[in-house]
Structures are given as structure tokens and as C-alpha cells.
C-alpha positions as CSV (number, residue, x, y, z in Angstrom):
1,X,11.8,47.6,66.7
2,X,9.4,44.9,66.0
3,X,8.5,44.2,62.2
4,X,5.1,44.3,61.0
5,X,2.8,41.3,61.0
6,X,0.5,39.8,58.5
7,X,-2.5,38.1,59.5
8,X,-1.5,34.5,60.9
9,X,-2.4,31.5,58.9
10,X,-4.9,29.3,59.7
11,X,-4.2,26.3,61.1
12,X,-5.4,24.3,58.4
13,X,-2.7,25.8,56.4
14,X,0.0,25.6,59.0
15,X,-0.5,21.7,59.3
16,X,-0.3,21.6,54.7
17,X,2.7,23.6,55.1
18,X,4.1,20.9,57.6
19,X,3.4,18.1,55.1
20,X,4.9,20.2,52.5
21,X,7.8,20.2,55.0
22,X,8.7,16.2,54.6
23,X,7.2,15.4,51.3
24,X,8.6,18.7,49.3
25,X,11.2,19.8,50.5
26,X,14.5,17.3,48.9
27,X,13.2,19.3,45.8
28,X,13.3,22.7,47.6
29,X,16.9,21.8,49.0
30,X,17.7,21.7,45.1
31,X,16.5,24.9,44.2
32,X,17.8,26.7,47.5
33,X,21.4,25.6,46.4
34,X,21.4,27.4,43.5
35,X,20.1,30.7,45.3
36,X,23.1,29.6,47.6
37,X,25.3,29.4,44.4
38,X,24.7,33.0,42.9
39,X,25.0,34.6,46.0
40,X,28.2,33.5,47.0
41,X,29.9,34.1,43.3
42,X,28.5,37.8,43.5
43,X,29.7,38.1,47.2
44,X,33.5,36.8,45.9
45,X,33.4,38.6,43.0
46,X,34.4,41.6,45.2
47,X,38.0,40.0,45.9
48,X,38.4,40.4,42.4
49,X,36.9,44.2,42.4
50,X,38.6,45.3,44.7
51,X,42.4,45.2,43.4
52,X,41.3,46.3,40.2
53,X,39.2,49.5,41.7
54,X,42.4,50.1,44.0
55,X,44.4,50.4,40.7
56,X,42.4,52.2,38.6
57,X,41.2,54.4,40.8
58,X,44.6,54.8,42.9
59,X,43.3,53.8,46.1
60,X,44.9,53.6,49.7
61,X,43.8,50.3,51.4
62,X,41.4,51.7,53.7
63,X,39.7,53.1,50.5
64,X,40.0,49.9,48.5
65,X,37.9,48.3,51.3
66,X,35.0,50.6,51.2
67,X,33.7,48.0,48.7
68,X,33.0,45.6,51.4
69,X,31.8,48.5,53.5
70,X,29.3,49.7,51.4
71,X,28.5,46.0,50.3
72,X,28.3,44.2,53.6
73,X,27.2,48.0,54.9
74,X,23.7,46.9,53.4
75,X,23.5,44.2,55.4
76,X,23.0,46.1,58.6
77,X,21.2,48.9,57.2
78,X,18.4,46.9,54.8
79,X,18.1,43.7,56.7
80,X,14.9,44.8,58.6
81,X,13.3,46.7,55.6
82,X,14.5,42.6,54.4
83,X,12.7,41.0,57.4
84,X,9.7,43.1,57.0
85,X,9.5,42.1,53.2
86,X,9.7,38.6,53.7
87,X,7.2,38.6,56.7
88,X,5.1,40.3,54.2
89,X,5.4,38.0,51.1
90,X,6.4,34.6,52.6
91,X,9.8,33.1,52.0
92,X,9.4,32.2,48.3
93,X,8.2,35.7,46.9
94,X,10.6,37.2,49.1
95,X,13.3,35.2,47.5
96,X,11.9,36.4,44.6
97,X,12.3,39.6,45.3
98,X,15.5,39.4,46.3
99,X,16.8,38.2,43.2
100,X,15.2,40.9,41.3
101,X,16.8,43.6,43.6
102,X,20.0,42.1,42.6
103,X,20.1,42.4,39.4
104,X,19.1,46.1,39.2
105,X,22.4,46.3,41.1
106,X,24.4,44.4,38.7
107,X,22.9,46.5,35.5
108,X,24.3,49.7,37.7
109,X,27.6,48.6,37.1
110,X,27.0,49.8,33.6
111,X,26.3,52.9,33.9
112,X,28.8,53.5,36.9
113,X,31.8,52.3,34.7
114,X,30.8,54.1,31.8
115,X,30.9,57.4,34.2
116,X,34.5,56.2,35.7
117,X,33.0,56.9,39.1
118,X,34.0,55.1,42.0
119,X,30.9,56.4,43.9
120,X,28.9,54.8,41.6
121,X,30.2,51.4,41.6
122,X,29.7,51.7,45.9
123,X,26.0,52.8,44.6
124,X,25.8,49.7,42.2
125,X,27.1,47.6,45.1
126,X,24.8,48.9,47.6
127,X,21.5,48.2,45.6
128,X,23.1,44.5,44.6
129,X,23.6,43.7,48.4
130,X,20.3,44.7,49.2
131,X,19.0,42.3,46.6
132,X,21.7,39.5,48.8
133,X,20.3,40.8,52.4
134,X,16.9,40.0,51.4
135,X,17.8,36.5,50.2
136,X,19.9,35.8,53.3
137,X,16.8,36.4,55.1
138,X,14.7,34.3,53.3
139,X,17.2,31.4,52.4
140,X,19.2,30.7,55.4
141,X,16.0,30.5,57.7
142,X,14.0,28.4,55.2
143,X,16.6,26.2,54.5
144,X,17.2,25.6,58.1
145,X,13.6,24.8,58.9
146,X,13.0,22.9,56.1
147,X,13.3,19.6,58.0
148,X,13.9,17.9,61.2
149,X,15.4,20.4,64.0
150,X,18.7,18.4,64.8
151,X,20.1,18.2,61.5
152,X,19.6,21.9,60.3
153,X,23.2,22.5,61.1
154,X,23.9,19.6,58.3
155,X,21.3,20.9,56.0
156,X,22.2,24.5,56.0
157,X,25.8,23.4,55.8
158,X,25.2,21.8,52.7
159,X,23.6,24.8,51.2
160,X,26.5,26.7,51.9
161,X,28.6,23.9,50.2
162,X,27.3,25.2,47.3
163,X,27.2,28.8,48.2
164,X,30.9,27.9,48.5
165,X,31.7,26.7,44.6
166,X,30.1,29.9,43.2
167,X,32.9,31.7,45.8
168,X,35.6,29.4,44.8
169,X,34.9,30.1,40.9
170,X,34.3,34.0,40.8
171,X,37.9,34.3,41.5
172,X,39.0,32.3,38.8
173,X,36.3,33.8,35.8
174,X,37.1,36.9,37.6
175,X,40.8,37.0,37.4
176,X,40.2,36.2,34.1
177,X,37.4,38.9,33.1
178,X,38.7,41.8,35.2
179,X,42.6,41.7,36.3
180,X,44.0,40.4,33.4
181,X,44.6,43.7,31.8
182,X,47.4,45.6,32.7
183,X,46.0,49.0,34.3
184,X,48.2,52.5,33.8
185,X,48.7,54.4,36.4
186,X,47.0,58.3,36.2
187,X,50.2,59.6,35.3
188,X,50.5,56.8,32.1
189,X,47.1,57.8,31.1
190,X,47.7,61.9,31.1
191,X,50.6,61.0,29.2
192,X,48.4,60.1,26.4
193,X,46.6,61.5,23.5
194,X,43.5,62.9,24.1
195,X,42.0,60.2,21.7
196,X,43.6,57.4,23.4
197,X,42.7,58.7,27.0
198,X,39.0,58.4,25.5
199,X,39.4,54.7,23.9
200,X,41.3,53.6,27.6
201,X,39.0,54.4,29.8
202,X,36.1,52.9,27.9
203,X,38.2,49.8,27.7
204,X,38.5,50.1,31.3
205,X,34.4,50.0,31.6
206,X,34.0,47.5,29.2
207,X,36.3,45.1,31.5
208,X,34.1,45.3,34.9
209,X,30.3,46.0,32.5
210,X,30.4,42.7,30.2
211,X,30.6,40.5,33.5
212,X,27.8,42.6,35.7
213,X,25.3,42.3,32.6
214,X,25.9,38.7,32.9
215,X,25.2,38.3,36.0
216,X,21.8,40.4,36.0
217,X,20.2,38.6,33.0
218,X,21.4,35.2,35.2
219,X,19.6,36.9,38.3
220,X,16.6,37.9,36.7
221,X,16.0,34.4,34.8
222,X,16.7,32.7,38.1
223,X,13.8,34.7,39.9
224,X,11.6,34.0,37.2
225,X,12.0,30.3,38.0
226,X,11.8,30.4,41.2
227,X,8.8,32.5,40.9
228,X,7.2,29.4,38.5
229,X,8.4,27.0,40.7
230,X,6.1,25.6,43.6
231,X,8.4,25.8,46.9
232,X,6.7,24.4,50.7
233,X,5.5,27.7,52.6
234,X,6.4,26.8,55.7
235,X,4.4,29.9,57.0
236,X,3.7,28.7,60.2
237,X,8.1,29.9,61.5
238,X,7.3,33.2,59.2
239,X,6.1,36.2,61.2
240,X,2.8,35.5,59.6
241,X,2.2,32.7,62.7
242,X,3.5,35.6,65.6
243,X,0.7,36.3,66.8
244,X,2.4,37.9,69.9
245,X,4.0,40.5,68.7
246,X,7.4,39.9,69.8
247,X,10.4,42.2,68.9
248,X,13.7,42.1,68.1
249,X,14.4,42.9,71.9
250,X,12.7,39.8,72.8
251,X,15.1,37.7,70.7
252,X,18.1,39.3,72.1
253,X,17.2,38.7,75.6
254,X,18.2,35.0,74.7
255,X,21.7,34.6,75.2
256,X,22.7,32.0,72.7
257,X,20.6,34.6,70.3
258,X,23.4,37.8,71.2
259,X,26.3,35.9,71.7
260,X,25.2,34.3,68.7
261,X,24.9,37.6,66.5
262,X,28.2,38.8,67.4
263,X,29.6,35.5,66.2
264,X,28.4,36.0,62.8
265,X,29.3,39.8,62.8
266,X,33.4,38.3,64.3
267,X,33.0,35.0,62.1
268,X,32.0,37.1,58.6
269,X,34.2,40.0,59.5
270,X,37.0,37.7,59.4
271,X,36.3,36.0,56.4
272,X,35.8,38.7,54.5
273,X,39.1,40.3,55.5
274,X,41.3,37.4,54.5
275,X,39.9,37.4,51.3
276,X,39.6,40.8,50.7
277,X,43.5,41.3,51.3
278,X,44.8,37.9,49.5
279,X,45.3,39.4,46.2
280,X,47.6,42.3,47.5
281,X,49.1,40.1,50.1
282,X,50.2,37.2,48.1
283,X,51.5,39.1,45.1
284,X,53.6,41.1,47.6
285,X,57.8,40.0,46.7
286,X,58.4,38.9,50.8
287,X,55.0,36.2,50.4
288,X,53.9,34.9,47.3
289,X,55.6,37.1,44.7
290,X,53.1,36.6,41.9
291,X,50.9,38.7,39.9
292,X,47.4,39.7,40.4
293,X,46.0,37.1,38.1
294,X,48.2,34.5,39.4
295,X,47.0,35.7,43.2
296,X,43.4,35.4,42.1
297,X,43.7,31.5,41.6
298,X,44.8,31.4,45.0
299,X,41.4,33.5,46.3
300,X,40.1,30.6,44.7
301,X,41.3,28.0,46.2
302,X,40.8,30.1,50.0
303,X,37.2,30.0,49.3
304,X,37.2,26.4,47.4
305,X,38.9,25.1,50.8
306,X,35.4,26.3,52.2
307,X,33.9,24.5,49.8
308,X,35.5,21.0,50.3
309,X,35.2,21.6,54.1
310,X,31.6,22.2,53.9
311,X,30.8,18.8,52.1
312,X,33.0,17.0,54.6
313,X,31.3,19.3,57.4
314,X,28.1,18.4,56.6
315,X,28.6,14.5,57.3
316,X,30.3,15.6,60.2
317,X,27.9,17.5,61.9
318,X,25.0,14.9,61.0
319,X,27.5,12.7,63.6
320,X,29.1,15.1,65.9
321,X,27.9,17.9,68.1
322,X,28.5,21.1,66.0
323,X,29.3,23.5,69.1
324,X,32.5,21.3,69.5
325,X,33.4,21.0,65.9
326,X,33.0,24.6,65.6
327,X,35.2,25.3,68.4
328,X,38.4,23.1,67.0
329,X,37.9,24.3,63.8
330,X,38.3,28.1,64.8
331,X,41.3,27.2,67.3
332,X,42.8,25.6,63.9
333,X,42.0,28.3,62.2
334,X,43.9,30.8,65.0
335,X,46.6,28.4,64.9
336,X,46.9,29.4,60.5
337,X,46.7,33.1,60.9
338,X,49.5,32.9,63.5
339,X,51.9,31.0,61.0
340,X,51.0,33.6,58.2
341,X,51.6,36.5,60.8
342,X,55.3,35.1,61.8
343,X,56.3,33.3,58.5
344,X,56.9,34.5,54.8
345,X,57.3,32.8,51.0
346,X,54.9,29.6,50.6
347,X,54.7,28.6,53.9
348,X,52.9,32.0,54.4
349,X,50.8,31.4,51.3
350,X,49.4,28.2,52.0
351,X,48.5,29.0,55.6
352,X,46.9,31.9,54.9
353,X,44.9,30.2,51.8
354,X,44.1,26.6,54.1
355,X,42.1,28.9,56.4
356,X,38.7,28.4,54.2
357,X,39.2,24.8,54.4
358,X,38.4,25.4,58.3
359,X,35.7,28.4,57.7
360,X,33.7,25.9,56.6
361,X,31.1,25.0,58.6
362,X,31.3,28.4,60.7
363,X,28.4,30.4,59.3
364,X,25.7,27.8,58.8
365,X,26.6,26.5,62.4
366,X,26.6,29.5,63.9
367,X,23.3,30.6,62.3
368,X,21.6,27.4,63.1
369,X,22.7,27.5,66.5
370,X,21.7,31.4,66.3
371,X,17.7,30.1,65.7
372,X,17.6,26.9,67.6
373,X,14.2,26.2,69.4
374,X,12.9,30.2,68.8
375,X,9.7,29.4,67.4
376,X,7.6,32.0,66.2
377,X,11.0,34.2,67.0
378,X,12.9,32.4,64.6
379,X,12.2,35.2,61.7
380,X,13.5,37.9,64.2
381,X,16.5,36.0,65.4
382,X,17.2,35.4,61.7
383,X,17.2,39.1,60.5
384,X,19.7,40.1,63.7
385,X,22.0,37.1,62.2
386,X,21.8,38.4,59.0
387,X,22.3,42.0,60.6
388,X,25.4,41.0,62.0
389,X,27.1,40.5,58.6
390,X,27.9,43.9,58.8
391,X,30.8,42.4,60.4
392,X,32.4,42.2,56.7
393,X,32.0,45.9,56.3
394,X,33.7,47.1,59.7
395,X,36.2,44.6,60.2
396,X,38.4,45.1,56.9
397,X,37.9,48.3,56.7
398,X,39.3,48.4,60.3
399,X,42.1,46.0,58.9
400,X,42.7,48.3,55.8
401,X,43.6,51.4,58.4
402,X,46.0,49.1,60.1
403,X,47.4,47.6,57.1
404,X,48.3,51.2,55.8
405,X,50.1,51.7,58.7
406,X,51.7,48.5,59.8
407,X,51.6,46.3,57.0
408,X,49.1,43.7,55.6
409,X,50.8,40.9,57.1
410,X,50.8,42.2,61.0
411,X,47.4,43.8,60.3
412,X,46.3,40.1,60.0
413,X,45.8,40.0,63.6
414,X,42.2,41.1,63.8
415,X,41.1,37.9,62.1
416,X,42.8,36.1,65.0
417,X,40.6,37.9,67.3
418,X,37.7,37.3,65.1
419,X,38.8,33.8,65.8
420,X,39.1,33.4,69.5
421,X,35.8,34.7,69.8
422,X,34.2,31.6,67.6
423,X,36.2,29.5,70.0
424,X,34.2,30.9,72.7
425,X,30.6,30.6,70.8
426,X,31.2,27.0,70.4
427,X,31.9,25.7,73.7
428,X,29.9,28.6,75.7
429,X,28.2,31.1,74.0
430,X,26.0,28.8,72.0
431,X,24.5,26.9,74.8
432,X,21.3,27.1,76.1
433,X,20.2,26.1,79.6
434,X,16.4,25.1,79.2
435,X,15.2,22.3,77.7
436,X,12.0,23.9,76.8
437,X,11.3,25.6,73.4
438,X,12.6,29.2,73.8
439,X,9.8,30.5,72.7
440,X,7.2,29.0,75.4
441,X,9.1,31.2,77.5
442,X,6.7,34.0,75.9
């Protein structure tokens, strides 16, 4: 399973990459953020998706949430084809390339409402989260090496503070765009003329193309600048500078690398279900009674919390040890997803939606922690981080089977799981016992 290796770079070149490192890389953070940005406004655009695909298409809940299946799906399935790419090309041309992946996915979602195919949207999705594994890749581990090892958990924290306001406003334009129309059910529309079955259903593709277009002309420009833009290599953590050979066994073999991949996979699965279900679960009469739109504001502010939290964590974390903030914030956050389980009305609504306040600081720190002191390994840790996202694909879809049978509100329970085990990463999991840079140990 290991990923191919370019030719290492000299060592002249590793030591102008390190000055790049110190000298560069305040404007790099700049640039990163924005990747940050886009990714996480495409990734929450899905909250919005998904209701309006469950309505129009007349989906069970289980079906509804093979939209994050197929999206974070990709995750799992491309992120070593991702891994080898980036080896290949470097972090910036892999970033790049990432970007332009993405936005053949979002010019799919033409064609795939124009067909009315739900199918095609999954395809659409799967080609743009391809596009998103490859920059998750390339992003998170660059970021997180672009500077001094001890505050990487601050840095990448910060990124993800931006990462965090394009989440917190795709619900909003998104509510806006895509579930403000009032959707007829199959029975409505067979009820109509012929003509005005026609005219309906392309209104119904015009709602979810305009937006997608958007975003892939927005994609495309972006990689062109980033492409024009001079970024610090840092080739000598790329797999360019392995010049062992190592595998993706090899990473695993350190403990605070697999407990640390099955955090993300817990952490993201969890996320992911809370705000894939917030929209049906707050407009429901016994919680929030609202409508759709209304609920959408709320996905907002679940993802905005993370937001806020991530600016806060990232002075917080430059100060205090993150294994023990990321411990009490997931025990919080337990503590919220057992007053939305047992309580109804607003109570229920603003536990539920205060959980991103606490998400927070959970992926960065658990990535960073992930990498820390892997050396040459770092690129192969990173892709079985990034790997584990496929946590958002199994764990809602898990919770959508549950929810069909025993409610939304009860199915909530797997996020508390998802919890408890973050609780664990933090003060156990995470640790390692050597003092010595893991990957002397090779």
C-alpha cells in the first residue's frame, strides 16, 4: 500500500524550502484560508441539498443521506489516488489540481438537474469530492507544517476558522437559492398539464444549476491564482524526501497515528450527522416547528458556532495543551446531544445547534495530533487522516436507518458515541510515549 515516490530533493533545495518555511509562509497562511473557505461552503452546501433532494425526489431518510455517502464516500475511496497525486506534483500543483477537479463536479450539477436524475447528482457529488479529497491532502498537511511544530494545532485551527465561515454561510445563501421554493409532491405534479409538468421540472433544475455554475467558475478562477501564485514547497515532509519507502502500514503501527484515524472517521461522522439531520429535525412540530428555510438559518448558525469556537480555539491552544482541551470540549459536547435526546421545543433547538460551538477545534487538533513528529511519514499519516473522513459517509447514513425507524431525535445517539470516543483520543489515544521523532524509529 505504499504510494509512489518521486525522486528526493536535494538538499540544497530542502534547506530553500525551510527558509521559504519562516520568511513565506504568513502569505501562504492567507492564501490557504481561502482554499479552507471554498471547501467548507461546498461541504455545507449539502445540508441544504439534502432536504430539497429528499423532497423532490421523495426520499426515505436513509436515502436522503446517500448524499453524504457518496460525497464523504470519496474520501475513502480517492484519497490515495489523492496522496499519490500530491507526492507527484508537490503540494501547490496538487492544490491546484484539486480545485480544478472540483469544479468539473460542480458544472455536473447541470446536466444532472437538467436530466432530474438523482443518480446523477451522487455522480456530480462524487467527482466534486474528489476535487475536496485532493485538497484535504494537500492543505491540511501543508498548513500544519508550515511553521514551528508546537503551534500547528493553532495554525491549522485557524485555517479551519475560515473553513468554518464558508460552512456557516452556505446555509444561509443556500436556504435562500435552493429551499425557498415550495416543492409539489409526485402526485401534485401528475396532476398537472403536460405543459406545466415540463415548465416545473425545469424550474426545479434551474433552482440547484444557477448556484453549482457559480461555484465552478469561482473554483476554476481560484486555481488559476493559486497556480500564478508563488507558495513555499516545503518538499522536504512531501513523499519526494522518503527515501525509505515506507507504507501506510508503517504509519499505522504508531498508535497515536490509528487511534488518531478513527478519531477523525468518529469526530467527522458526527459532525456531519448533526448537520445533515438539522433541517428535518428542527422544522419537525415537537422541536423547532419552523419551515425549511427558517431551519436553514439555524444550520448556519450550528456551523457558525464552529466558526467562533475556532478563533477562540486557536488562542487557546497557542496557551493550553490541546489533548486536554479537546477532551472537555467533546465531554461538553456529549453533555448537548444528551439534552436534545431527552428535551423538546427551544431548549432542544439550541442544544442541538451550540454543539458547533464545541466542534471547533476537533478536526484540526485531531489531525495535527494525527502527524505529530512523523517525519518523512507525515504525507502517509495524512492521507489515512484524510481517509478516515469517510466517517461522514457511514455514520449518517447509519443514523438515517435508525432515524426511519426510531425517530430523528433518539437516532441522535450515535453522535454521542462519536463523542465519547474523542474524549478518549484526547486524554489517551493521542499520546505518544517517545520523546524521539517517530520517524527515527525507521
Amino acid at each position: 500500500m505504499a504510494f509512489a515516490s518521486p525522486p528526493p530533493s536535494s538538499t540544497s533545495s530542502v534547506a530553500g524550502a525551510g527558509k521559504e518555511r519562516y520568511t513565506d509562509y504568513p502569505v501562504a497562511m492567507g492564501v490557504l484560508t481561502t482554499i479552507f473557505f471554498m471547501w467548507g461552503f461546498l461541504t455545507c452546501l449539502n445540508d441544504i441539498l439534502i432536504p430539497h433532494l429528499k423532497a423532490i425526489f421523495e426520499l426515505n431518510y436513509a436515502q436522503a443521506m446517500l448524499v453524504q455517502f457518496t460525497f464523504f464516500g470519496a474520501y475513502f475511496l480517492m484519497s490515495l489516488p489523492a496522496g499519490r497525486v500530491v507526492a507527484h506534483l508537490g503540494y501547490k500543483k496538487g492544490i491546484v489540481t484539486g480545485l480544478a477537479i472540483a469544479g468539473v463536479g460542480a458544472v455536473g450539477f447541470w446536466p444532472a438537474a437538467g436530466m432530474h436524475s438523482y443518480p446523477a447528482f451522487l455522480g456530480a457529488l462524487f467527482v466534486l469530492a474528489t476535487g475536496i479529497t485532493v485538497l484535504q491532502v494537500a492543505a491540511n498537511a501543508y498548513v500544519a507544517l508550515l511553521g514551528p511544530e508546537k503551534t500547528s494545532s493553532s495554525r491549522l485551527t485557524l485555517a479551519q476558522a475560515l473553513n468554518s465561515f464558508g460552512t456557516f454561510l452556505a446555509p444561509k445563501l443556500g436556504g435562500l437559492l435552493i429551499l425557498s421554493a415550495v416543492i409539489k409532491t409526485a402526485d401534485q405534479v401528475a396532476q398537472l398539464p403536460a405543459a406545466e409538468q415540463i415548465a416545473y421540472r425545469a424550474h426545479e433544475a434551474q433552482i440547484v444549476q444557477g448556484p453549482y455554475i457559480g461555484l465552478a467558475v469561482v473554483l476554476f478562477l481560484l486555481a488559476i491564482f493559486v497556480w500564478l501564485f508563488r507558495l513555499p514547497s516545503l518538499a522536504e515532509n512531501t513523499e519526494q524526501a522518503d527515501t525509505s519507502h515506507h507504507t501506510l502500514l508503517d504509519a499505522l503501527r504508531h498508535p497515536h497515528v490509528l487511534f488518531g484515524v478513527l478519531g477523525i472517521f468518529f469526530y467527522v461522522g458526527g459532525e456531519v450527522s448533526i448537520g445533515s439531520f438539522l433541517v428535518n429535525y428542527l422544522s419537525s412540530p415537537d422541536i423547532g416547528n419552523m419551515t425549511e428555510q427558517a431551519a436553514a438559518n439555524y444550520v448556519a448558525y450550528y456551523w457558525g458556532g464552529a466558526m467562533v469556537g475556532r478563533f477562540i480555539g486557536s488562542a487557546l491552544l497557542a496557551k493550553l495543551q490541546p489533548r486536554k482541551l479537546l477532551a472537555i470540549f467533546a465531554a461538553i459536547n456529549m453533555l448537548l446531544v444528551i439534552t436534545t435526546m431527552l428535551t423538546k421545543g427551544q431548549l432542544a433547538v439550541y442544544s442541538v445547534v451550540s454543539i458547533g460551538l464545541f466542534n471547533s477545534i476537533m478536526f484540526p487538533t485531531i489531525f495535527s495530533l494525527g502527524i505529530e513528529r512523523m517525519g518523512p511519514l507525515t504525507g502517509k499519516a495524512s492521507s489515512l487522516l484524510i481517509m478516515a473522513i469517510v466517517g461522514g459517509a457511514i455514520v449518517p447514513y447509519v443514523q438515517g436507518l435508525f432515524a426511519d425507524r426510531i425517530g430523528v431525535q433518539h437516532a441522535f445517539f450515535l453522535p454521542l458515541l462519536c463523542y465519547a470516543y474523542i474524549v478518549f483520543y484526547g486524554l489517551r489515544g493521542s499520546r505518544i510515549k517517545s520523546d524521539t521523532p517517530v520517524a527515527a524509529t525507521y
